[in-house]
C-alpha positions as CSV (number, residue, x, y, z in Angstrom):
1,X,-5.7,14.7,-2.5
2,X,-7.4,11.6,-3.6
3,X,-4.5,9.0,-4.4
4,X,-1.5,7.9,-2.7
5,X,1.1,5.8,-4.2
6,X,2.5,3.6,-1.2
7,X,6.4,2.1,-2.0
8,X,8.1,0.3,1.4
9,X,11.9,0.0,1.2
10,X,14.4,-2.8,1.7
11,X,14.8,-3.2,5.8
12,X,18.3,-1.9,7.5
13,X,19.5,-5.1,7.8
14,X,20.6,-7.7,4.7
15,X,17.5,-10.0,6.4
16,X,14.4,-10.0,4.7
17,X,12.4,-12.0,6.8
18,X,10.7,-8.5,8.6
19,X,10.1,-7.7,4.8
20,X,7.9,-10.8,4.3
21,X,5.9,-10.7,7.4
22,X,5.0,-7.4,6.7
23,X,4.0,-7.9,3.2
24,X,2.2,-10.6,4.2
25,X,0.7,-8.8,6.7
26,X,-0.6,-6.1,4.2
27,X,-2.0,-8.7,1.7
28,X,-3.6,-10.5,4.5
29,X,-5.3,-6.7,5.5
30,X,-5.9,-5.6,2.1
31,X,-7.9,-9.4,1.3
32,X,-9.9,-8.8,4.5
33,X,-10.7,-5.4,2.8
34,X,-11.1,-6.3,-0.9
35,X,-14.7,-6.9,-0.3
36,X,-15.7,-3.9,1.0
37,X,-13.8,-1.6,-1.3
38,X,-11.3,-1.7,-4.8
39,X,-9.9,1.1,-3.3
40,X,-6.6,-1.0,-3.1
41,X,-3.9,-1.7,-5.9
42,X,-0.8,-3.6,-5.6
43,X,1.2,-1.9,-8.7
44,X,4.4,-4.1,-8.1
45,X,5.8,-6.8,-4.8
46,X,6.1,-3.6,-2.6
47,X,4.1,-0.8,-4.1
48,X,0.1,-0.1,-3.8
49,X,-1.8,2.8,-5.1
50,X,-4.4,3.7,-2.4
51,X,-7.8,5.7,-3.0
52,X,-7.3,8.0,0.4
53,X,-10.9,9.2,0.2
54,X,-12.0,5.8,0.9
55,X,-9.0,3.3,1.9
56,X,-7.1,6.3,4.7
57,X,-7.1,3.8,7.4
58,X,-5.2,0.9,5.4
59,X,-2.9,3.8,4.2
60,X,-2.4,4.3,7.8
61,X,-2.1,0.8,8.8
62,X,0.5,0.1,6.4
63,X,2.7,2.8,7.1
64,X,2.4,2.2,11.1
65,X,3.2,-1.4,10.1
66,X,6.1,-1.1,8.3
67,X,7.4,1.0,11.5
68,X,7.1,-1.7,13.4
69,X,9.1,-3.9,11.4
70,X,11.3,-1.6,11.0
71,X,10.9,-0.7,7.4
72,X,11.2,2.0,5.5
73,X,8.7,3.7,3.2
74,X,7.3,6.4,1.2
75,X,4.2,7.8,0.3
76,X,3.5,10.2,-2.3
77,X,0.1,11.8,-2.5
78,X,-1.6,12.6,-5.8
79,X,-4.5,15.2,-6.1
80,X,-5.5,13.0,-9.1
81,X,-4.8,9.4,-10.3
82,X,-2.3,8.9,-12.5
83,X,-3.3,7.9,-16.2
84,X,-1.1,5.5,-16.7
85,X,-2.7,3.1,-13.5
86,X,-6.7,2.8,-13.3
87,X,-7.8,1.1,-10.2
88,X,-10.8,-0.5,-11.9
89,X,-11.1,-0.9,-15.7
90,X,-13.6,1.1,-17.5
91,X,-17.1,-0.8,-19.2
């Protein structure tokens, strides 16, 4: 398992303000972590691809997160990247 695709859900209610302070909350954690690691890729406004040999403990931040604000999500777990996303283009 080396990849994980991360996608949080809409929140139970029609409010989206727990929504924004989360996903402001993960690009405020993912920026602190950019410069250690490009282990981190937003793919769309709620989805990341995460390198889980390197980047396990934002994977785990995120999701604990989300529970607190009460949103859902789900993670699928890759043994290999997919082709069609490359976290860091090739020289």
């Amino acid at each position: 398992m080396k990849t994980a695709i991360l996608i949080l859900g809409q929140p139970p209610r029609a409010e989206t303000d727990e929504q924004q302070q989360l996903l402001s909350a993960i690009a405020d954690e993912r920026e602190k972590r950019a410069q250690q690691s490009k282990g981190i890729e937003q793919l769309h406004g709620t989805s990341w691809q995460i390198d889980v040999q390197s980047e396990l403990s934002f994977l785990c931040w995120c999701i604990a997160t989300a529970h607190d604000h009460k949103i859902p999500c789900r993670v699928a777990f890759l043994d290999e990247p997919p082709d069609w996303i490359k976290l860091t283009p090739k020289a």
